[in-house]
Residue frames as qw, qx, qy, qz and C-alpha x, y, z in Angstrom:
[[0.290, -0.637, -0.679, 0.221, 179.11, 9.06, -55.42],
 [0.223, -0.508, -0.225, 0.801, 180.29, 12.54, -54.68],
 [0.114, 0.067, 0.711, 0.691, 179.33, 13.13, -58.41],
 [0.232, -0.521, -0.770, -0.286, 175.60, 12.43, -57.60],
 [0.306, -0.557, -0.466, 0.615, 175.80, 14.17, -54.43],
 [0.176, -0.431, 0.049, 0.884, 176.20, 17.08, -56.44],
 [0.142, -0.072, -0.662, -0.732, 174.23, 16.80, -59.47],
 [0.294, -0.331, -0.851, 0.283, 171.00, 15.88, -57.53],
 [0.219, -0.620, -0.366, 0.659, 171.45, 19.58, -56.09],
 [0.381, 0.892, 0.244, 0.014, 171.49, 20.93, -59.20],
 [0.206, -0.879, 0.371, 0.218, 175.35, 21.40, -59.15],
 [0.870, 0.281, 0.264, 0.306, 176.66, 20.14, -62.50],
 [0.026, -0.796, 0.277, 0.537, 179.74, 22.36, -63.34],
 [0.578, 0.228, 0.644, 0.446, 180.22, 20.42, -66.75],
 [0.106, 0.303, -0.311, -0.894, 180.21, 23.23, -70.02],
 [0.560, 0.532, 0.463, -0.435, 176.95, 23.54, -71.28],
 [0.320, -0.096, 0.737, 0.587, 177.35, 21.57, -74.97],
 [0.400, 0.509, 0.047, -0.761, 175.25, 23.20, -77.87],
 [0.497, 0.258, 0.781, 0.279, 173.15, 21.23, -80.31],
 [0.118, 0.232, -0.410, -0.874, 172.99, 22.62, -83.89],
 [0.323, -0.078, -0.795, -0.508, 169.98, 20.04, -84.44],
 [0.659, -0.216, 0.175, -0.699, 166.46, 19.63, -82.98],
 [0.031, -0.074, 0.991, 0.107, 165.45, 16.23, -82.05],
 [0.316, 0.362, 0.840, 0.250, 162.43, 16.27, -82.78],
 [0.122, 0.121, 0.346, 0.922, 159.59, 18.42, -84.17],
 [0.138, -0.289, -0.858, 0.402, 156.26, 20.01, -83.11],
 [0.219, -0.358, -0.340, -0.842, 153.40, 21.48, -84.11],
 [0.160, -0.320, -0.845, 0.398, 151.07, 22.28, -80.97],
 [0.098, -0.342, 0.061, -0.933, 148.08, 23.90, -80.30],
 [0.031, 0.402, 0.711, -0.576, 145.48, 24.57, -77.45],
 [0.270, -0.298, -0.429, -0.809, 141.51, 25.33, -78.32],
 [0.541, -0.096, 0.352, -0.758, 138.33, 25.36, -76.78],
 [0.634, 0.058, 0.761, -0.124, 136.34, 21.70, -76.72],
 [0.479, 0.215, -0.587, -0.616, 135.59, 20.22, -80.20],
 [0.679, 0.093, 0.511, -0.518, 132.78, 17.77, -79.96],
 [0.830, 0.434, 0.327, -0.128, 133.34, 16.06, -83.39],
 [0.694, 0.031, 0.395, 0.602, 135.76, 15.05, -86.11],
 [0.426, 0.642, 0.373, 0.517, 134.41, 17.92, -88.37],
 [0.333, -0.929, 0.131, 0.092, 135.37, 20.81, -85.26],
 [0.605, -0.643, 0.300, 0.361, 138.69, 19.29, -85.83],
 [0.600, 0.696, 0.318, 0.234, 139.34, 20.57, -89.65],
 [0.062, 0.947, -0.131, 0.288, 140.37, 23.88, -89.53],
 [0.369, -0.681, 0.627, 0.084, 143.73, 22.59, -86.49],
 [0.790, 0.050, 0.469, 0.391, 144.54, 19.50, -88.68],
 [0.583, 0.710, 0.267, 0.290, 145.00, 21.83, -91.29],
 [0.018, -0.966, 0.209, -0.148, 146.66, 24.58, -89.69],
 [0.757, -0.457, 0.467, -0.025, 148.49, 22.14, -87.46],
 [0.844, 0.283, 0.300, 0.342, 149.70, 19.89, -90.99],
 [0.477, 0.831, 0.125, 0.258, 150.48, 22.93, -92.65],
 [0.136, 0.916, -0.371, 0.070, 152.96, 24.05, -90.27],
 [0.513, -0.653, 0.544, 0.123, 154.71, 20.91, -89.88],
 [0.772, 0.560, 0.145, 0.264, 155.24, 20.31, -93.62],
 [0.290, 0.864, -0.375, 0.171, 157.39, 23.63, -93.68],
 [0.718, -0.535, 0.445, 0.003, 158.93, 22.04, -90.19],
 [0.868, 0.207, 0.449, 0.045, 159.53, 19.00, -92.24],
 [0.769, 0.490, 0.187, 0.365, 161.05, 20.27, -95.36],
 [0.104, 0.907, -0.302, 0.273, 162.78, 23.35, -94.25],
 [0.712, -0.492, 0.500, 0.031, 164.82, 20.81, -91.67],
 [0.933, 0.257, 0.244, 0.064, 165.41, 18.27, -94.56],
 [0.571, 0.743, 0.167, 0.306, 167.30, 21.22, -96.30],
 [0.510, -0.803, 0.281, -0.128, 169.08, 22.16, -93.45],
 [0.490, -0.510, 0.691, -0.150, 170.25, 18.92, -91.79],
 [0.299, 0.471, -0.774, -0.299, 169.35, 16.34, -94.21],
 [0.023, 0.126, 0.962, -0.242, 167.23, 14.20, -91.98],
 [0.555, -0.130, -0.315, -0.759, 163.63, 13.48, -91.84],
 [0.617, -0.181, 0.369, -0.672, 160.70, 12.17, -89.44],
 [0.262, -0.054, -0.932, -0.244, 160.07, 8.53, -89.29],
 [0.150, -0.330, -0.930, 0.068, 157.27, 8.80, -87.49],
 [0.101, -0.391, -0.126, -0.906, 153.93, 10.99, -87.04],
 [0.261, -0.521, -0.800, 0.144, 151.81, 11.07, -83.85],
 [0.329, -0.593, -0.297, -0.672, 148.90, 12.73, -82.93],
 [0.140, -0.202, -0.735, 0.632, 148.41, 13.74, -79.00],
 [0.281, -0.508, -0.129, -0.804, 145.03, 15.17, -77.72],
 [0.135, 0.094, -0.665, 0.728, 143.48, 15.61, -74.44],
 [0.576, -0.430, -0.361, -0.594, 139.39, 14.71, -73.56],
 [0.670, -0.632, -0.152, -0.359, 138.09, 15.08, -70.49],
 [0.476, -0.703, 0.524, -0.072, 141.39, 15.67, -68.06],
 [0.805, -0.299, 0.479, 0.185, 142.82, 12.37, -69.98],
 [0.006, 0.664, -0.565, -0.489, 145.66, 12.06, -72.45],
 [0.875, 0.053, 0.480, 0.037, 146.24, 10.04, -75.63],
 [0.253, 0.691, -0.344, -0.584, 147.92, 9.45, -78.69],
 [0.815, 0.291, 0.490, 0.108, 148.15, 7.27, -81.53],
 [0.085, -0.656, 0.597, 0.454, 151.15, 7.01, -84.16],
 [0.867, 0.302, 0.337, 0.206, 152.26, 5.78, -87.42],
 [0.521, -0.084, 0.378, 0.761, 155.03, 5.77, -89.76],
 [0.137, 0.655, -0.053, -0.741, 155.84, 9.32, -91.36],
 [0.738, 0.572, 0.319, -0.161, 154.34, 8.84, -94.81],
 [0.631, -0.230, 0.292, 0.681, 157.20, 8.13, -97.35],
 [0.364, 0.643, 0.335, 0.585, 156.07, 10.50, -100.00],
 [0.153, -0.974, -0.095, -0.136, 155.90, 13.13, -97.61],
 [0.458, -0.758, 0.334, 0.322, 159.67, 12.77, -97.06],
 [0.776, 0.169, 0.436, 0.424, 160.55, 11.92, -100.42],
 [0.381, -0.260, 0.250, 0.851, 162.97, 14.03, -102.51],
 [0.091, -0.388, -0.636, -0.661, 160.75, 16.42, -105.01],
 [0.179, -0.637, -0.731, 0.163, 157.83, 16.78, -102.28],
 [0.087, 0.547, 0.104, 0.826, 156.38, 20.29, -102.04],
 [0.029, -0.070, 0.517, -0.853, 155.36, 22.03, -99.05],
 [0.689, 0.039, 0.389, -0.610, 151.53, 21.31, -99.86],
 [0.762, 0.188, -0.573, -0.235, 152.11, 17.97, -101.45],
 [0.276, 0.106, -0.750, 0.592, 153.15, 17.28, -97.46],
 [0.251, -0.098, 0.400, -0.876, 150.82, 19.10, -95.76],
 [0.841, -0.006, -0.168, -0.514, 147.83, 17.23, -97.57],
 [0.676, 0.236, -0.669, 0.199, 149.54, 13.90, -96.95],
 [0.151, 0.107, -0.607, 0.773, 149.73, 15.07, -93.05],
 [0.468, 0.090, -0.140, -0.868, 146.78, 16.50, -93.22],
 [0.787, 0.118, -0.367, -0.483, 145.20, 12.93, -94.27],
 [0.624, -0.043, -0.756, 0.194, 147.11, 10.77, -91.64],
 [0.067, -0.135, 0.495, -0.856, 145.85, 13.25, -89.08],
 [0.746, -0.036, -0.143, -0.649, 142.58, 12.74, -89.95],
 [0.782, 0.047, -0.611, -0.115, 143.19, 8.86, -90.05],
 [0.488, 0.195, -0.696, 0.490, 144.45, 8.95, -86.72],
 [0.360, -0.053, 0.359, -0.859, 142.21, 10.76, -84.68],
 [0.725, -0.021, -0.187, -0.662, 139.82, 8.67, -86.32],
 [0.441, 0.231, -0.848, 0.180, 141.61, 5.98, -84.80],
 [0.042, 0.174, -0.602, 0.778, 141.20, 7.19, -81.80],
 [0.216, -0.413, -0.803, -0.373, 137.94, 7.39, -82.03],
 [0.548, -0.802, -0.177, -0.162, 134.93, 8.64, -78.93],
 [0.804, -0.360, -0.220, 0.419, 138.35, 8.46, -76.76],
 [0.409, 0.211, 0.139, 0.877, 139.14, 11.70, -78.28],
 [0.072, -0.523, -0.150, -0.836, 136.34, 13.60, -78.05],
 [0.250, 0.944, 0.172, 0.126, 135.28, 16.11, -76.60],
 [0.774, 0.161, 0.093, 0.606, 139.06, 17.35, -77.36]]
């Protein structure tokens, strides 16, 4: 109890314990409204492109890799998102940085298009 009492308050005297590894990974950006799938080209692309490097520059690191990719976006004051498994070729041994990105790139697209009107305007 006296434990909580104190943590609660924001009084945790435990040693702050440093992680060498990220859990997960993120690629984020903020734009004016997009009104259609084809406004939303130019950030899937930018947006794939930088979590390919994300993606392979971790792998080569730490050795691990994404099992899963999801797409958030935000229309009219309401959230959503919609996931699927991280494409295996895009974690597979050999992949290049734009042999990912297109691969990302192409499940972004598939997702949003999931999503459908519920996305836009975004």
């Amino acid at each position: 109890g006296a434990w909580l009492y104190r943590v609660v308050r924001g009084n945790d005297e435990e040693a702050v314990k440093e992680r060498d590894k990220t859990k997960s990974m993120l690629a984020f950006k903020s734009f004016t409204a997009i009104k259609s799938m084809e406004g939303t080209e130019y950030w899937l692309t930018m947006l794939s492109s930088e979590l390919a490097a994300r993606i392979l520059e971790e792998r080569q690191t730490h050795g691990r890799r994404p099992k899963t990719l999801t797409l958030h976006f935000r229309s009219k004051g309401v959230g959503g998102s919609r996931s699927c498994p991280m494409p295996a070729q895009a974690v597979a041994e050999g992949a290049t940085e734009t042999s990912v990105q297109q691969l990302l790139l192409q499940h972004g697209r598939a997702l949003l298009a999931k999503a459908g009107h519920e996305a836009f305007p975004c």
